[in-house]
FIVOMI-565667 format. One record per residue (C-alpha): x, y, z; residue number from 0. Coordinates in steps of 0.25 Angstrom, whole numbers, padded with zeros to 4 digits. Example, Ala and Ser with C-alpha at 12.3 -4.5 7.8 and 13.67 -1.06 7.14 Angstrom:
% FIVOMI-565667
0049,-0018,0031,0
0055,-0004,0029,1
% end
This chain:
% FIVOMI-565667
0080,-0099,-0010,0
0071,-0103,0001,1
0061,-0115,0000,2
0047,-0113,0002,3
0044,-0119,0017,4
0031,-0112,0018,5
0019,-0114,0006,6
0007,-0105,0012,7
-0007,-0105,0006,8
-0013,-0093,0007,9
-0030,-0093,0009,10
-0042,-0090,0019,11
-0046,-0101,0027,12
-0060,-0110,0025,13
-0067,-0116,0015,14
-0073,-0101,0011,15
-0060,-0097,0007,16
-0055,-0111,0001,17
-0058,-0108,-0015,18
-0056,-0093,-0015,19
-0045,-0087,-0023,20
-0040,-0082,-0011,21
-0034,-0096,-0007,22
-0028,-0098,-0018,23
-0014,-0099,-0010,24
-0022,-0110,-0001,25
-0026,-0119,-0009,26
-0012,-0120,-0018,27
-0006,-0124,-0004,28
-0016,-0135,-0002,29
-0016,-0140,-0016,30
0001,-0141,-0014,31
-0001,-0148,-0002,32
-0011,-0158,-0008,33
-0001,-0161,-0020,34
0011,-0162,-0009,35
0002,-0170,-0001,36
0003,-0161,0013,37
-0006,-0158,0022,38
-0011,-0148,0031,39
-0014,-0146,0045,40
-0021,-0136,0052,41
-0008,-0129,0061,42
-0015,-0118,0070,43
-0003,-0110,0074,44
0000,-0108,0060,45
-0012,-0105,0058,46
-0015,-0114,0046,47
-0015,-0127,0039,48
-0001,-0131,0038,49
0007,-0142,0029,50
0021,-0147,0025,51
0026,-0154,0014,52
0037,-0157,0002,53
0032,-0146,-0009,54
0043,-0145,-0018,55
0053,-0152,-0012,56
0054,-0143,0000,57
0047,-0144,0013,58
0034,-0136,0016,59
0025,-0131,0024,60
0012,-0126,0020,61
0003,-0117,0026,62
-0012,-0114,0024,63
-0016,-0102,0034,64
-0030,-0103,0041,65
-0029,-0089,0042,66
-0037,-0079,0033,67
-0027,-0074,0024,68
-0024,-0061,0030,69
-0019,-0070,0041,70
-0012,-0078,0035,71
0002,-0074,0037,72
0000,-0079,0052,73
0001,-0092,0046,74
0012,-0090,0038,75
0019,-0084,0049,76
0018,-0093,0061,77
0021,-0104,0052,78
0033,-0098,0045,79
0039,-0094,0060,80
0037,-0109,0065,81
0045,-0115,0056,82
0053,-0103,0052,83
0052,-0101,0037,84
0056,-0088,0030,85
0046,-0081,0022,86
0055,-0086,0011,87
0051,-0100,0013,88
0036,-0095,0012,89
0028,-0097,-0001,90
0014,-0093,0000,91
0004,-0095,-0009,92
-0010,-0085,-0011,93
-0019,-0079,-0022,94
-0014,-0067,-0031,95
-0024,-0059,-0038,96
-0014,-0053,-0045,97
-0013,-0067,-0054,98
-0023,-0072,-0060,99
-0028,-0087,-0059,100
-0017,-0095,-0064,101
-0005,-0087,-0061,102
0006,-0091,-0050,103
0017,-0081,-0045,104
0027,-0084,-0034,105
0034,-0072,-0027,106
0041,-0070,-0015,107
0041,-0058,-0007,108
0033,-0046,-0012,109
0022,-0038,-0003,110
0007,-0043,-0003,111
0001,-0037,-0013,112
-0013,-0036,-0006,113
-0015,-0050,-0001,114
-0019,-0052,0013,115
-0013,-0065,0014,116
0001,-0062,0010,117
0001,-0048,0019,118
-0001,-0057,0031,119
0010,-0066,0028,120
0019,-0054,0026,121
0016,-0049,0038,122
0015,-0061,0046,123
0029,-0063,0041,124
0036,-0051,0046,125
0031,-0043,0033,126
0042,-0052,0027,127
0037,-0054,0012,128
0048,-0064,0006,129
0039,-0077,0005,130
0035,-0082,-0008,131
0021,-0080,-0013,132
0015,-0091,-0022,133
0003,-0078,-0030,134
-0008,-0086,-0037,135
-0016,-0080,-0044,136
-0031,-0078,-0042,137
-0034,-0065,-0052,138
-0042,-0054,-0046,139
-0057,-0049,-0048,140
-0054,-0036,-0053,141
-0057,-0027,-0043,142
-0052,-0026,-0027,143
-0065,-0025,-0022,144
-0068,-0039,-0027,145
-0055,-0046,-0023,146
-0059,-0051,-0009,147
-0071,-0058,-0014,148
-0064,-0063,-0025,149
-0052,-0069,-0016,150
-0059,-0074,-0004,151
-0075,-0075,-0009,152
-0075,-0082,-0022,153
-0071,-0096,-0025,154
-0061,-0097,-0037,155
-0066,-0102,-0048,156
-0063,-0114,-0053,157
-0055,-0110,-0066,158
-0047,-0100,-0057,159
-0043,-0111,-0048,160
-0039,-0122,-0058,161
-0029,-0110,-0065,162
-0024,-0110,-0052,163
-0023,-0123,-0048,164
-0016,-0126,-0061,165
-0005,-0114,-0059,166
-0003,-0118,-0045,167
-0002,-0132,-0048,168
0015,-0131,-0048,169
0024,-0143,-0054,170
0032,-0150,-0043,171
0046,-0141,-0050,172
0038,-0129,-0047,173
0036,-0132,-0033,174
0049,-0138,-0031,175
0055,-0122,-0035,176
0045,-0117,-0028,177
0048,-0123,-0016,178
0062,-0126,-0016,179
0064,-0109,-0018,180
0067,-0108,-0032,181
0058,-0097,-0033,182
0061,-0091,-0044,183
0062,-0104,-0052,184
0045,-0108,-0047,185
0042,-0092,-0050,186
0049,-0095,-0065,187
0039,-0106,-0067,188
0027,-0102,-0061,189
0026,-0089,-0065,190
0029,-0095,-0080,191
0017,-0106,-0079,192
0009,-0094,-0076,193
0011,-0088,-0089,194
0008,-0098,-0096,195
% end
């Protein structure tokens, strides 16, 4: 079981983009790195905003990419070859309309399942697709026509974001399994709160 070495927070960069359900991955990246207490700095050849810190016990790197999200497995990449971690060691985090507000799945490896921002980071990364994807929920509108708008356009409402924010909002064993690698064990849990 590999530890996580590499937390990425998936979004569009700017503050049009900041409260969209589309950076939803984003902003649970910067709300555990204000909890751990870690901060960012603005690394240009990763192409992001880069962090470390101690998140459940392990050491970790945390990485917001200023791409656009169709882009932003070139951050993924660059920083992943730098400091050689294994796509294994990579947990990243992103909205999922197939979950509604309020639900959390982990799941490692799989294909993209139409999302821009996890294609790039399999291609990015050699097409390999064994790292771990942190899938929260953000419903869909109903019809694909309307799904861009409603991802990138429209800020979530305030009732959406506080079920996130509470299903997000993982006790310190959580995150200790989580990173540490017991995979399964964090899947267990999470995925048990969520039916709650």
């Amino acid at each position: 079981m590999d530890a996580i070495a590499l937390l990425v927070g998936l979004g569009n960069p700017g503050p049009t983009y900041a409260k969209t359900r589309h950076n939803i991955g984003a902003c649970f990246v910067e709300a555990l790195a204000h909890r751990h207490n870690i901060q960012f700095a603005n690394e240009t050849k990763f192409k992001g905003l880069v962090g470390r810190g101690r998140i459940g016990g392990e050491d970790v790197r945390l990485l917001l990419p200023t791409t656009y999200m169709n882009d932003s497995g070139q951050a993924v990449a660059a920083l992943a070859k730098f400091y050689k971690f294994a796509p294994e060691q990579i947990l990243v985090a992103f909205d999922e309309m197939a979950f509604e507000p309020g639900q959390v799945r982990l799941k490692t490896g799989g294909g993209d399942n139409g999302h821009n921002g996890i294609r790039s980071m399999v291609s990015s990364l050699g097409n390999n697709k064994g790292f771990h994807r942190l899938r929260i929920g953000v419903g869909h509108p109903g019809h694909p026509s309307k799904v861009t708008a409603y991802l990138t356009s429209h800020t979530m409402p305030e009732s959406e974001r506080r079920l996130v924010d509470d299903a997000t909002h993982f006790s310190d064993a959580l995150l200790h399994d989580l990173f540490s690698g017991d995979h399964q064990k964090a899947m267990n849990v999470m995925h048990a709160e969520g039916e709650q």
